[in-house]
Backbone of each chain as ProteinMPNN parsed JSONL, in Angstrom:
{"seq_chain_A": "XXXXXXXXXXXXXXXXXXXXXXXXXXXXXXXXXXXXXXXXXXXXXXXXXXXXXXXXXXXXXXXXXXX", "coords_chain_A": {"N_chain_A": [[22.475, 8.866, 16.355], [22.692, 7.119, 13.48], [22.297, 4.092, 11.602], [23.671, 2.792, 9.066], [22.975, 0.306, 6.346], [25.313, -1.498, 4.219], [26.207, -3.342, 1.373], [26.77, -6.203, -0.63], [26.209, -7.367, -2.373], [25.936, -6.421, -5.213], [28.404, -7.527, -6.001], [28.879, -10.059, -5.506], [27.176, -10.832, -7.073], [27.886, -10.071, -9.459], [30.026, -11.304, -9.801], [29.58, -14.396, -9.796], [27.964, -14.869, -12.452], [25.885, -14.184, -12.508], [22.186, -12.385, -13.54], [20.581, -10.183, -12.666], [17.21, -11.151, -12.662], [17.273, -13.452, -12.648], [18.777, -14.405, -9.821], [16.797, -12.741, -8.269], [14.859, -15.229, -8.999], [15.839, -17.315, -7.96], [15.803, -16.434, -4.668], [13.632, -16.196, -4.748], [12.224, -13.576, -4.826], [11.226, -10.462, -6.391], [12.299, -8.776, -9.116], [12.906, -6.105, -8.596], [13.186, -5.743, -6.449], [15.33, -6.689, -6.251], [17.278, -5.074, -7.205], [16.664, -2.466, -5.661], [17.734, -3.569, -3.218], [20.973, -3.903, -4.021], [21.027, -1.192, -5.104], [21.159, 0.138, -2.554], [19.039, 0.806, -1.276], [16.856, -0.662, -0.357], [16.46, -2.509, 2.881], [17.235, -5.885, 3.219], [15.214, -8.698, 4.677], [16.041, -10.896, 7.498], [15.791, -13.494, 6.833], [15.729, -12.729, 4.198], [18.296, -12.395, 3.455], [19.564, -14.631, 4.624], [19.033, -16.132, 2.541], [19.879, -15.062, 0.199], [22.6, -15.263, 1.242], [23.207, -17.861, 1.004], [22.608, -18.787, -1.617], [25.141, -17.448, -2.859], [26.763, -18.727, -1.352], [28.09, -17.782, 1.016], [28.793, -16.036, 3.587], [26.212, -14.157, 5.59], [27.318, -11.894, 6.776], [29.19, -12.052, 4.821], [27.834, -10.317, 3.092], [26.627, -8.515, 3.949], [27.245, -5.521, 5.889], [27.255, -3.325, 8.962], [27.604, 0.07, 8.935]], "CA_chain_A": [[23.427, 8.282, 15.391], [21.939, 6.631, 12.377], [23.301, 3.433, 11.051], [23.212, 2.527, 7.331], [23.274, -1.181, 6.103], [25.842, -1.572, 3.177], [25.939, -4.514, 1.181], [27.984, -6.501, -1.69], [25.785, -8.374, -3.65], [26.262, -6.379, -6.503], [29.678, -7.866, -6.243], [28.705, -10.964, -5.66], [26.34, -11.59, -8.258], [28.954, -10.433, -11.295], [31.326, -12.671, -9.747], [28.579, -15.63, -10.487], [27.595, -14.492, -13.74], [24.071, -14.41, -12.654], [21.293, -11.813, -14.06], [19.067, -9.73, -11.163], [16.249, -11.923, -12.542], [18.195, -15.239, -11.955], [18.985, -14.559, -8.654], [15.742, -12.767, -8.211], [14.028, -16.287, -8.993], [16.486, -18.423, -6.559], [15.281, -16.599, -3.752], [11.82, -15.654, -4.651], [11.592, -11.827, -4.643], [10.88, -9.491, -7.707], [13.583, -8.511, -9.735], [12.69, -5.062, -8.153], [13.845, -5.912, -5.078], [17.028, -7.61, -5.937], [17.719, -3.866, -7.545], [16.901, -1.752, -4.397], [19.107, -3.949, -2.129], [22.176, -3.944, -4.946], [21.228, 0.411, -4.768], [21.313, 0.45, -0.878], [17.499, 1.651, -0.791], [16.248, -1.365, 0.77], [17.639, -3.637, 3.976], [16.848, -7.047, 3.823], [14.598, -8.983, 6.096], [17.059, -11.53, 7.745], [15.666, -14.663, 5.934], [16.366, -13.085, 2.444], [19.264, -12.131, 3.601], [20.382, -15.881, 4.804], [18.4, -16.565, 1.196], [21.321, -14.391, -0.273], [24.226, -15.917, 1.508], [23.084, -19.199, 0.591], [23.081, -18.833, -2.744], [26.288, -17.227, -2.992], [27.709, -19.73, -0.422], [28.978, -16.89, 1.511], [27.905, -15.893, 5.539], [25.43, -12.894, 6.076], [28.518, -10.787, 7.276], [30.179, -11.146, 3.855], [27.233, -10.12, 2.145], [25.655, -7.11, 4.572], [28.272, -4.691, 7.006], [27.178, -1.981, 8.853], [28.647, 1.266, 8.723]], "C_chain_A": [[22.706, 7.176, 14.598], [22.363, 5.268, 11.516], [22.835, 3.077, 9.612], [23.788, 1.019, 7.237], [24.257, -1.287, 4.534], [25.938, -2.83, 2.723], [26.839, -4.62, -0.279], [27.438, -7.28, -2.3], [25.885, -7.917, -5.181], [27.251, -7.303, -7.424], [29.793, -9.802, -6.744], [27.958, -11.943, -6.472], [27.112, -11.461, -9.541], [29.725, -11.364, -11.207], [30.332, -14.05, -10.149], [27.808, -15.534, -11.478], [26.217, -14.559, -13.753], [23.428, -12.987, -12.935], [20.749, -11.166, -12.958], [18.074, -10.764, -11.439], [16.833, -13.095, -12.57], [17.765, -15.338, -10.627], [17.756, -14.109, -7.771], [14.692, -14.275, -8.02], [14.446, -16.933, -7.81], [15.977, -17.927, -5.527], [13.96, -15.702, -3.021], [11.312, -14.751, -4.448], [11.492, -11.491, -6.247], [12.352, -9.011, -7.935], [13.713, -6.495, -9.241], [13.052, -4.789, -6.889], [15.166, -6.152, -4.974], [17.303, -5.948, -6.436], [17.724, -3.113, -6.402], [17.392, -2.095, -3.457], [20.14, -3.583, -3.009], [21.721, -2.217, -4.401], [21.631, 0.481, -3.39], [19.83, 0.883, -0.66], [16.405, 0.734, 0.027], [16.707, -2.426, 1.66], [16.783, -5.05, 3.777], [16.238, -7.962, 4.568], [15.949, -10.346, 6.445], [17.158, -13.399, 7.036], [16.027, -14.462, 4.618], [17.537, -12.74, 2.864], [20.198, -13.542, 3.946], [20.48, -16.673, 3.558], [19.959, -16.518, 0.125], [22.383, -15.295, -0.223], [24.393, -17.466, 1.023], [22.93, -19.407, -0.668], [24.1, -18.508, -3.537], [27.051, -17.882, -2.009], [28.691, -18.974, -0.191], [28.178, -16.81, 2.901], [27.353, -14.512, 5.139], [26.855, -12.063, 6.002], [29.424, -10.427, 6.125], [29.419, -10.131, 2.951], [26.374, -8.672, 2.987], [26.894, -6.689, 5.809], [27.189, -3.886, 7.571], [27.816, -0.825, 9.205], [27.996, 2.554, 9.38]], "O_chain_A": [[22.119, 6.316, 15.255], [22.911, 5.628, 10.474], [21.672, 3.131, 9.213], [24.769, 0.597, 7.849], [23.514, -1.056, 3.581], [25.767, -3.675, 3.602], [27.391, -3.705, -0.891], [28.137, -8.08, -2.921], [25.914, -8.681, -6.146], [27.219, -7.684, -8.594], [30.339, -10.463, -7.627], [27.987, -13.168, -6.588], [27.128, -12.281, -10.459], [30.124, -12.129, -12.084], [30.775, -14.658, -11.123], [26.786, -16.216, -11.406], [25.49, -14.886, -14.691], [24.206, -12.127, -12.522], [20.378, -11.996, -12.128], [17.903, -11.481, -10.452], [15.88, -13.801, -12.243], [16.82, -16.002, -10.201], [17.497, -14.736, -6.744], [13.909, -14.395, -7.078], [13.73, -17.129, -6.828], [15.407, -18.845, -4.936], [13.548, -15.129, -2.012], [10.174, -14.679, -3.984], [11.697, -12.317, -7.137], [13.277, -8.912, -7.129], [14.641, -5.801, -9.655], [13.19, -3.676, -6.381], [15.951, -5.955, -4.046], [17.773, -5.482, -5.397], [18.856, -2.976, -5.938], [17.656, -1.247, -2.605], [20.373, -2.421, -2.679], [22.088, -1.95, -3.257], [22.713, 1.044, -3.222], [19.624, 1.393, 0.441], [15.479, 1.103, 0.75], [17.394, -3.303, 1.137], [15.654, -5.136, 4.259], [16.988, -8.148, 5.527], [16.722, -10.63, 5.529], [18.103, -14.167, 6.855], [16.476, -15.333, 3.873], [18.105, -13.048, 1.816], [21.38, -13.585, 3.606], [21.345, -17.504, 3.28], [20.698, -17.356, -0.394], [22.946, -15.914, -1.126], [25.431, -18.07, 0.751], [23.198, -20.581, -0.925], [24.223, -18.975, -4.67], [28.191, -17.437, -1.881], [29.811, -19.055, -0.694], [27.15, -17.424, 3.185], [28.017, -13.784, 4.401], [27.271, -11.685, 4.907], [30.122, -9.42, 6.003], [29.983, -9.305, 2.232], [25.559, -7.977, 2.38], [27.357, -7.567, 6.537], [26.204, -3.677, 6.863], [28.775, -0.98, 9.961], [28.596, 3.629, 9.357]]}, "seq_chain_B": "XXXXXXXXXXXXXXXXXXXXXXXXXXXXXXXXXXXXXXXXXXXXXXXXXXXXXXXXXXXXXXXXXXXXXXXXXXXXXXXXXXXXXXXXXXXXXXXXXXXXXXXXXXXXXXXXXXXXXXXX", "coords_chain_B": {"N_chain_B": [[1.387, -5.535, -6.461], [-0.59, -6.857, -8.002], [-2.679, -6.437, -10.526], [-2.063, -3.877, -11.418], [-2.619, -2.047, -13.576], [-5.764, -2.58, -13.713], [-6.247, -1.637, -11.217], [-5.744, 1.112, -11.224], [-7.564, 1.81, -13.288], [-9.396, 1.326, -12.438], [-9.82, 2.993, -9.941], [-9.182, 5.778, -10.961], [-11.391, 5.916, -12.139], [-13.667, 5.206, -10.161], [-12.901, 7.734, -8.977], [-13.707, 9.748, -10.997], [-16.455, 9.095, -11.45], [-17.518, 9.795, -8.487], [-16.554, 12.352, -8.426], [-18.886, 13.336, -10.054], [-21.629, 12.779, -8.885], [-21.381, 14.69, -6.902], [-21.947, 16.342, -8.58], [-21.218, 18.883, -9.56], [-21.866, 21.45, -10.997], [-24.283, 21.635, -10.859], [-26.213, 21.483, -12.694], [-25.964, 19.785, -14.553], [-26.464, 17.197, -14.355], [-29.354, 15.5, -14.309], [-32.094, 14.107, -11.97], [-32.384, 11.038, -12.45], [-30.137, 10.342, -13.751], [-28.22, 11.034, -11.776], [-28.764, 9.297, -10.023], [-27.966, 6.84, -11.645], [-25.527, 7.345, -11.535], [-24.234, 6.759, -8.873], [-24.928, 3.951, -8.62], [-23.356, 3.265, -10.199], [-20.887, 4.138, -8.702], [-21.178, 3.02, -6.204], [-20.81, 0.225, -7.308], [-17.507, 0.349, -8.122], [-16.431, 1.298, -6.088], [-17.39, -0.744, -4.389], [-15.537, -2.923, -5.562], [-13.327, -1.56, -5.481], [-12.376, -2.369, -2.957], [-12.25, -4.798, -2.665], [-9.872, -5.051, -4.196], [-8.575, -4.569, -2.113], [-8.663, -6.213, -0.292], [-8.308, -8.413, -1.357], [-5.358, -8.556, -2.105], [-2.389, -8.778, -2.892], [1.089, -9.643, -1.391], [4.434, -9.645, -3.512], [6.537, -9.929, -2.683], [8.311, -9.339, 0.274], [9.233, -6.38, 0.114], [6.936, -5.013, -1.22], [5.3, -5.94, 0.431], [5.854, -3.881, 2.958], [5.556, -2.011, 1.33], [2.846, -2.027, 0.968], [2.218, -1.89, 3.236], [2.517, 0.642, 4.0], [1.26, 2.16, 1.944], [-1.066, 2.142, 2.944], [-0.915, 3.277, 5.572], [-0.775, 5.754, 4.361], [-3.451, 5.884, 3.304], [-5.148, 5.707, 5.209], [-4.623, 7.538, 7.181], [-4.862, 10.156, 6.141], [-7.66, 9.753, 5.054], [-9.014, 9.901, 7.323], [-7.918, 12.396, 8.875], [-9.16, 14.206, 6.698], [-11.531, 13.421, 7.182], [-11.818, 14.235, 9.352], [-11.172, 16.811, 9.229], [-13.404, 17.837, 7.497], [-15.513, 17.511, 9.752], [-15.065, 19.743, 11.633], [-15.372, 21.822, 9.803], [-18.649, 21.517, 9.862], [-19.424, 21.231, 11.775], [-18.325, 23.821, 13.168], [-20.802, 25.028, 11.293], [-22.935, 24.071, 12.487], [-24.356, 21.937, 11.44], [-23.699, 18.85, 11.834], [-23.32, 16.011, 9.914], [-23.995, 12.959, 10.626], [-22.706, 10.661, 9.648], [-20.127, 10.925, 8.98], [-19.155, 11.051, 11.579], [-19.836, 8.502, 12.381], [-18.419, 7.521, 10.136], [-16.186, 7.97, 11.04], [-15.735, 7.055, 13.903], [-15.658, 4.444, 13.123], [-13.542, 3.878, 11.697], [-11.447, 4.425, 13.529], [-11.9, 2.596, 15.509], [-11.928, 0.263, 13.999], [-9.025, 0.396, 13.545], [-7.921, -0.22, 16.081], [-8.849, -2.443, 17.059], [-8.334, -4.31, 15.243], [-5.638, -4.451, 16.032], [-5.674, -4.59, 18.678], [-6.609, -7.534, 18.251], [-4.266, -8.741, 16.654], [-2.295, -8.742, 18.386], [-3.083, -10.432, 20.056], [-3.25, -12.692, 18.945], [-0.512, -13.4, 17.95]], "CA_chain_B": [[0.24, -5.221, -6.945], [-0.784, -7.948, -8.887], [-3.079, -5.278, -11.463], [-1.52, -2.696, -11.162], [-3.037, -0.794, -14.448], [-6.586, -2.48, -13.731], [-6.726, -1.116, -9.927], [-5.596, 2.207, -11.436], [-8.006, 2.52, -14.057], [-11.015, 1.509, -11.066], [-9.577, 4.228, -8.717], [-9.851, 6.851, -12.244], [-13.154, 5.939, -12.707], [-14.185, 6.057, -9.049], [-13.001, 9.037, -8.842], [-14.533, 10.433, -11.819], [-18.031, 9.08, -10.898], [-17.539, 10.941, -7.197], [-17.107, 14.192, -8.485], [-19.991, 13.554, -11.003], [-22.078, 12.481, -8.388], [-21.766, 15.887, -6.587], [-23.227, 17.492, -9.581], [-20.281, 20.335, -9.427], [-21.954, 22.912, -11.448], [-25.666, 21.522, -10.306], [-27.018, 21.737, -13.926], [-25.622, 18.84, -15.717], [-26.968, 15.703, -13.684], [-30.785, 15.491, -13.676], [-32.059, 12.889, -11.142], [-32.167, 9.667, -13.102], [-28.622, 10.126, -13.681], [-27.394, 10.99, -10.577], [-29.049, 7.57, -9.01], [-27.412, 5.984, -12.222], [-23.964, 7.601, -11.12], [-24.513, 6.453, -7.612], [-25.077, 2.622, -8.799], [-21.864, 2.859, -10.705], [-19.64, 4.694, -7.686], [-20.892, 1.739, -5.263], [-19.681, -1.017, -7.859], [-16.539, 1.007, -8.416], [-15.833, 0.804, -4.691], [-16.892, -2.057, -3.747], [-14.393, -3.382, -6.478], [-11.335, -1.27, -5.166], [-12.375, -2.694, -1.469], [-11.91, -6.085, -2.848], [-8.932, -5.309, -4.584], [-8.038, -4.437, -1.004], [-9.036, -7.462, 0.83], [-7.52, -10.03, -1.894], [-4.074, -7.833, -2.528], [-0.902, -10.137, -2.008], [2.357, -8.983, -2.258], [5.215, -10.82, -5.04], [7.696, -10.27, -1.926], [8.593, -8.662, 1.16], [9.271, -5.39, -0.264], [6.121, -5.341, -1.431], [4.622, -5.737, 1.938], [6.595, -2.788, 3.325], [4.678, -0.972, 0.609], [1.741, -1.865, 0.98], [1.969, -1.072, 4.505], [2.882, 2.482, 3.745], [-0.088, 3.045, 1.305], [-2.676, 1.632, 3.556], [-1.229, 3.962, 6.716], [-1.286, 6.677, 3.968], [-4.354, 6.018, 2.682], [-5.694, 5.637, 6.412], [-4.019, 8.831, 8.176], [-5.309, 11.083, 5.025], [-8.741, 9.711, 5.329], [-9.379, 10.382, 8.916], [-7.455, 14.016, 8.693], [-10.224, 14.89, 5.627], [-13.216, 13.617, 7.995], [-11.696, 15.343, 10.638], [-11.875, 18.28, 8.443], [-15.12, 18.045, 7.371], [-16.38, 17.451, 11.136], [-15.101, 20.956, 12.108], [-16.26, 22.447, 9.119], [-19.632, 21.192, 9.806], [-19.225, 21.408, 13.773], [-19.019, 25.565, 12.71], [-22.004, 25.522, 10.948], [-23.785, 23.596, 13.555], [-25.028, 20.641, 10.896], [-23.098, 17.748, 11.453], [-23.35, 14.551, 9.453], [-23.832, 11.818, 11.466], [-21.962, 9.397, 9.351], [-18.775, 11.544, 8.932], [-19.236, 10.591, 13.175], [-19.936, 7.133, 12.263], [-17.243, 7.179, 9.617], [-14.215, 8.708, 11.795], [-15.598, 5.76, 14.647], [-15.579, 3.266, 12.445], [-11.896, 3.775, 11.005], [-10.348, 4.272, 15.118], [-12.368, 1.064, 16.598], [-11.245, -0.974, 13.061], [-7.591, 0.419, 13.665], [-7.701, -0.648, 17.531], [-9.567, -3.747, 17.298], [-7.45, -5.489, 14.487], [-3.774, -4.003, 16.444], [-5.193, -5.832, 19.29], [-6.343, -8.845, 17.934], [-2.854, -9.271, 15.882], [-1.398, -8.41, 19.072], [-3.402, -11.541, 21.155], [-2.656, -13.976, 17.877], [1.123, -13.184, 17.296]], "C_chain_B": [[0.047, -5.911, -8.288], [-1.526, -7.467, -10.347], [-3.044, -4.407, -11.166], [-2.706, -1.258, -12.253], [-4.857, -1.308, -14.019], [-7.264, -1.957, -12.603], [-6.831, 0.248, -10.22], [-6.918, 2.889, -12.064], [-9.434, 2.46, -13.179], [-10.922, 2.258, -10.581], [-10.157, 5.404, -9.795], [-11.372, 7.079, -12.252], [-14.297, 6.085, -11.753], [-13.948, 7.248, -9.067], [-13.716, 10.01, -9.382], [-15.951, 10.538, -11.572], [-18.081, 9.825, -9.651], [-17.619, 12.208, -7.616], [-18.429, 13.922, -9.678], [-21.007, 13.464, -10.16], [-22.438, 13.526, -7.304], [-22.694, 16.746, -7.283], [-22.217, 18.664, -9.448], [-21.165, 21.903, -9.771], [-23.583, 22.458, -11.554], [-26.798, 21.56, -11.741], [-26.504, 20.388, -14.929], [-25.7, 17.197, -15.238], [-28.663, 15.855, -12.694], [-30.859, 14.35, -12.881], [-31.746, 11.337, -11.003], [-30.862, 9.683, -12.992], [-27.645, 9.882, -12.866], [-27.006, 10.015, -9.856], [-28.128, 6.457, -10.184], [-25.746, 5.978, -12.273], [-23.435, 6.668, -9.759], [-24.27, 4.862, -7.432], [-23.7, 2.434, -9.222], [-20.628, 3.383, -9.816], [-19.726, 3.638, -6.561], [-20.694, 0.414, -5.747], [-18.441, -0.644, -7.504], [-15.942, 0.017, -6.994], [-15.717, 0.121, -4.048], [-15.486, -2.922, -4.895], [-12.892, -2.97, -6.324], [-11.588, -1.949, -3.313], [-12.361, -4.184, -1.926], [-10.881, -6.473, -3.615], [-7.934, -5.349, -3.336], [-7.442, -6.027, -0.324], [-8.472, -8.307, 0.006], [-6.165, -9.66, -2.217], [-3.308, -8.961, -1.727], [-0.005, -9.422, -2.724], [3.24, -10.062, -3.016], [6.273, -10.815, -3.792], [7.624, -9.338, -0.831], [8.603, -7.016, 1.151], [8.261, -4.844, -0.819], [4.85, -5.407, -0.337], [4.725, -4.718, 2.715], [5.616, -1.367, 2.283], [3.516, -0.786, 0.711], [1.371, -1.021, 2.151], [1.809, 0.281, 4.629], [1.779, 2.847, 3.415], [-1.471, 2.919, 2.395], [-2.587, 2.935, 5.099], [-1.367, 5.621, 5.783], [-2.616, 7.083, 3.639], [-5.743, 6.655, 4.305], [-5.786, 7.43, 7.231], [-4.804, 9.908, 7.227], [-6.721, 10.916, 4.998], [-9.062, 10.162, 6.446], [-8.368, 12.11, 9.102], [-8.97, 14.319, 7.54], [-11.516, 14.829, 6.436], [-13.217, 14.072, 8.971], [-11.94, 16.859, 10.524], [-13.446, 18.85, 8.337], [-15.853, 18.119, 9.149], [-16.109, 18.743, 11.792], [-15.478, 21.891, 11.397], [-17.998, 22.484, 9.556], [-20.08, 21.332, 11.145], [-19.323, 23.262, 13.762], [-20.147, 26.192, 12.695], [-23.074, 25.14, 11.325], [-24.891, 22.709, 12.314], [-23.803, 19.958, 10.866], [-23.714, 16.983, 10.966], [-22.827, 13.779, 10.355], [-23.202, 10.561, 10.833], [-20.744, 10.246, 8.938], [-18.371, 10.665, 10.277], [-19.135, 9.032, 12.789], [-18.723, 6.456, 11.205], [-15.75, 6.847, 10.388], [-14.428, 7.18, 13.237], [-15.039, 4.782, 14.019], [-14.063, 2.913, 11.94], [-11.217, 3.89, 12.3], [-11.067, 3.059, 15.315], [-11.819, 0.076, 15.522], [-9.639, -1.233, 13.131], [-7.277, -0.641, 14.876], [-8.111, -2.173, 17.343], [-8.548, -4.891, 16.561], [-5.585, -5.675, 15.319], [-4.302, -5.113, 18.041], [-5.503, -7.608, 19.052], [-5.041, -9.545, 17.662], [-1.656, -9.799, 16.771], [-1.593, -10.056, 20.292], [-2.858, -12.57, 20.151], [-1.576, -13.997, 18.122], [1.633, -12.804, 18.734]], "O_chain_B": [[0.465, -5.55, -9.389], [-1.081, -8.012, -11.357], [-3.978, -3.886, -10.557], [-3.244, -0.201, -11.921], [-5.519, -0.271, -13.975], [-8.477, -1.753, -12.621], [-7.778, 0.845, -9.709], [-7.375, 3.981, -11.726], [-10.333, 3.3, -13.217], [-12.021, 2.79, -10.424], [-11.268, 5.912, -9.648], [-12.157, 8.023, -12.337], [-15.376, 6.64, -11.959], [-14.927, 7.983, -9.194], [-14.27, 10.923, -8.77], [-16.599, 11.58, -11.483], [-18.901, 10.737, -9.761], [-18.479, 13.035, -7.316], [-18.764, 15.041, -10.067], [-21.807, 14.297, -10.586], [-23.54, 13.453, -6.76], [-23.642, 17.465, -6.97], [-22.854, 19.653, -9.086], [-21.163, 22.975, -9.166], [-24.178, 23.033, -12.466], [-28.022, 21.658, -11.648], [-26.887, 20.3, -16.096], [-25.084, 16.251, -15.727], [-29.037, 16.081, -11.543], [-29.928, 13.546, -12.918], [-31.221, 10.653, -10.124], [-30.36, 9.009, -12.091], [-26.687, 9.11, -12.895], [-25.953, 9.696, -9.303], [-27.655, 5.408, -9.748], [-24.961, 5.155, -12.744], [-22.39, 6.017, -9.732], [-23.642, 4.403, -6.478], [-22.955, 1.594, -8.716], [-19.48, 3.097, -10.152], [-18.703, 3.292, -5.969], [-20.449, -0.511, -4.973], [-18.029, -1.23, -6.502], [-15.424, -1.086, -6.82], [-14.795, -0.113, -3.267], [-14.526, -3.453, -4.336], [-11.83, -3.481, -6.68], [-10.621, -1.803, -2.566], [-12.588, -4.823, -0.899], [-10.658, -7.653, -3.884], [-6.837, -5.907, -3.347], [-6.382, -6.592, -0.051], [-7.966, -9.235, 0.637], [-5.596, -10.62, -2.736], [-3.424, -9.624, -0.696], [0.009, -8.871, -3.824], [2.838, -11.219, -3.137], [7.0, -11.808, -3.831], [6.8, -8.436, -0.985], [8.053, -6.397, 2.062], [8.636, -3.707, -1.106], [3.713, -4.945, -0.438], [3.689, -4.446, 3.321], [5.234, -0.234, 2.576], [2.982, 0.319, 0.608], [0.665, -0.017, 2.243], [1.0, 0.885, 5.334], [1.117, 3.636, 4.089], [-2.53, 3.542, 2.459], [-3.588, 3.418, 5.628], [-1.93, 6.568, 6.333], [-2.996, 8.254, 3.638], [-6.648, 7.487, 4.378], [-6.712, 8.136, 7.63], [-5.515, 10.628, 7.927], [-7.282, 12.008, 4.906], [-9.587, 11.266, 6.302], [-8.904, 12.753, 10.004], [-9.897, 14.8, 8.191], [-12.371, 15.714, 6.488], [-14.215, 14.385, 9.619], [-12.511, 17.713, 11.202], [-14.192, 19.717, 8.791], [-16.724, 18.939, 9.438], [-16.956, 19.006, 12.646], [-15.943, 22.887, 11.951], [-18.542, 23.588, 9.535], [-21.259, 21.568, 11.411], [-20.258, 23.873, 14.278], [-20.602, 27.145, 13.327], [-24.137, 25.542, 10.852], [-26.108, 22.885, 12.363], [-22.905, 20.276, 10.086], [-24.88, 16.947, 11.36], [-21.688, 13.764, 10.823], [-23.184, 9.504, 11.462], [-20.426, 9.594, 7.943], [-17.516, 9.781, 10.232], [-18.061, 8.488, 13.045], [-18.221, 5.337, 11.314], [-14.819, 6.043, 10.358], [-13.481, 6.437, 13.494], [-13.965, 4.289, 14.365], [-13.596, 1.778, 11.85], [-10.122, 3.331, 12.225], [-10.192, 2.207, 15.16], [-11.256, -0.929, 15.954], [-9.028, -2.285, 12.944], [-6.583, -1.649, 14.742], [-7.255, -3.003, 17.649], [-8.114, -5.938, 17.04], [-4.731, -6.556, 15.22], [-3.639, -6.064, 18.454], [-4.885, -8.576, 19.493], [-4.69, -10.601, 18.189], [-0.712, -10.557, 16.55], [-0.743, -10.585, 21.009], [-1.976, -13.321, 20.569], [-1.404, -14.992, 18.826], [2.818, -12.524, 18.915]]}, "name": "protein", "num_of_chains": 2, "seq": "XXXXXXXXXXXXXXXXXXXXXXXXXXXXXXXXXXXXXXXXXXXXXXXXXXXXXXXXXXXXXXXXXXXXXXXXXXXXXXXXXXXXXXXXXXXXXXXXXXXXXXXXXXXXXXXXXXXXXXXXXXXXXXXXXXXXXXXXXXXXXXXXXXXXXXXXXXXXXXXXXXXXXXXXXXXXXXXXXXXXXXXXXXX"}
C-alpha cells in the first residue's frame, strides 16, 4: 500500500497574493521546485516544509495530508 | 546545474572527439591527428570531471537529481565495462584497464558509502 503526499500550497499561496518566484525566494528553493510541490511531483524535505508553514503562518498538517 | 548549456556543449564535444578518436572508418585520421584528438578528449574530460567535483545544487530538489544522474551515470558505466569484459573475456584478450576500470568504480563506490557512513 503506497501512500501519496497531497498538499495545499497552491491554495495557500493565491490566498497571499504571492508569485511561485516570491515564495520561491522566502524559502530559498528554485522557482522549479515551488512548481513540482504545487503539481504533487515532488514531497518536501521536512525543513522546507516547516519553511512553507512558516511563511504562510500555518502548521505542516495544514499545508501537507496524506492520503 | 549551475551551466547547464556550457556542461552540455563539453559533453557534445567530448563525445564527438571519442568517436573521432576511434577513427570509425580508419581512413580519415592520420596519426598526427589522432594524438591531436586525444589531447583535446583529455581536456574535454578532465573539464566535465570538474564540472563534477565543483557541481552544487540551487536546492534540495536539485540534489535528488543529481543523485539520480550520478547513480545513472554510474550503473550504465559499469554495465558497458561489464560488457566489454565478456566480450573480450570470449576472445581471450582482455584489457587490463577495463579490469582496472570496473575496480576502480566498486572500491570508489564502497570506500566513499563507508566513509559517509563513519562521518554521518
Amino acid at each position: 500500500m503506497s501512500n501519496t503526499v497531497r498538499n495545499t500550497v497552491y491554495e495557500y499561496r493565491q490566498e497571499k497574493g504571492m508569485t511561485q518566484e516570491e515564495l520561491a525566494q522566502k524559502v530559498g528553493v528554485s522557482r522549479q521546485t515551488i512548481i513540482s510541490i504545487e503539481k504533487g511531483n515532488y514531497v518536501p524535505s521536512v525543513l522546507l516544509a516547516l519553511q512553507l508553514s512558516k511563511v504562510f503562518r500555518c502548521s505542516v498538517n495544514d499545508l501537507f495530508t496524506i492520503s | 546545474m549551475r551551466h547547464p548549456y556550457l556542461q552540455s556543449a563539453v559533453t557534445i564535444l567530448a563525445l564527438a572527439s571519442l568517436i573521432l578518436v576511434t577513427d570509425p572508418f580508419m581512413s580519415i585520421m592520420p596519426t598526427p591527428a589522432q594524438m591531436a584528438v586525444l589531447v583535446i578528449v583529455s581536456v574535454l574530460l578532465s573539464v566535465s570531471i570538474a564540472f563534477i567535483l565543483t557541481e552544487q545544487a540551487v536546492d534540495e530538489r536539485e540534489v535528488l537529481h543529481r543523485l539520480e544522474a550520478s547513480r545513472a551515470g554510474y550503473a550504465l558505466g559499469l554495465a558497458t565495462l561489464m560488457f566489454a569484459l565478456l566480450i573480450q573475456g570470449f576472445s581471450h584478450s582482455i584489457d587490463m584497464w577495463v579490469v582496472i576500470t570496473i575496480a576502480v568504480m566498486l572500491l570508489a563506490k564502497v570506500v566513499v558509502r563507508f566513509y559517509d557512513t563513519l562521518r554521518k
